[in-house]
N, C-alpha and C positions, 0 to 999 in steps of 0.2 A: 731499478733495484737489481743489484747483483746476487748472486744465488751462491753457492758454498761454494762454487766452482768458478767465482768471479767471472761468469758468463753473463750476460742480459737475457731477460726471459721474455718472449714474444711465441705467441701460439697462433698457430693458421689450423682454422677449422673447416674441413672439408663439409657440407652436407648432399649429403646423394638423394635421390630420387631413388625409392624401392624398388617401385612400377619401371619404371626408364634406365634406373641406372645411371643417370646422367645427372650434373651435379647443379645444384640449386644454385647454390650461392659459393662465397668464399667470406672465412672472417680471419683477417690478422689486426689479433689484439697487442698492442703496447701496451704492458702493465705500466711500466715507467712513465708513461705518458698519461695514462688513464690514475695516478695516483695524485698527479700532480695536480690535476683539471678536478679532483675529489677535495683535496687540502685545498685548494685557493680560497673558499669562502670559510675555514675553519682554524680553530685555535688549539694546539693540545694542550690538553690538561692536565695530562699525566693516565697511568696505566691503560692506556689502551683507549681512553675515551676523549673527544673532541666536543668543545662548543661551536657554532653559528658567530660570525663577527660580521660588523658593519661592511655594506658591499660599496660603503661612500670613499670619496678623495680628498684627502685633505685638501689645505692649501699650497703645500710644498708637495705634490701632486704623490703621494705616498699613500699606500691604502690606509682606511683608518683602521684604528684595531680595538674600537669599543665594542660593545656585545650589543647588539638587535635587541630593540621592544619585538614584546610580544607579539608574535600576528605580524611583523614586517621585517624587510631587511636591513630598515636600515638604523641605526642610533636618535636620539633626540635632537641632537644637532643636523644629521645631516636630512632627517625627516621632515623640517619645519621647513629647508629649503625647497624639498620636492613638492610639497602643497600648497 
């Protein structure tokens, strides 16, 4: 995602130790990346809201884009072949 400044946004999070002073961990986050891996199993549907879609492959090995039963993930079709 580019920001109003046509930059990429990625945040590296320091966290410190109070006691020690010394740093715990490191986080660098890829928004870009992290958007992508959220939309993969989703469909938009307009203002701001996403449904759930089938996590099946068709047969022209293309993901499917029907919507989940209830309670799973994956469509009527490609359910009957999982069980």
């Amino acid at each position: 995602m580019n920001t109003r400044t046509k930059s990429k946004t990625n945040i590296i999070i320091n966290a410190i130790d109070t006691n020690n002073n010394t740093a715990l961990y490191k986080v660098n986050i890829n928004f870009d990346e992290a958007i992508q891996a959220w939309r993969a199993n989703k469909k938009h549907t307009g203002n701001g809201m996403y449904k759930y879609v089938c996590c099946g492959i068709t047969k022209t090995s293309k993901k499917c884009n029907r919507y989940p039963l209830t309670n799973f993930d994956y469509c009527k079709m490609h359910l009957k072949n999982k069980l």
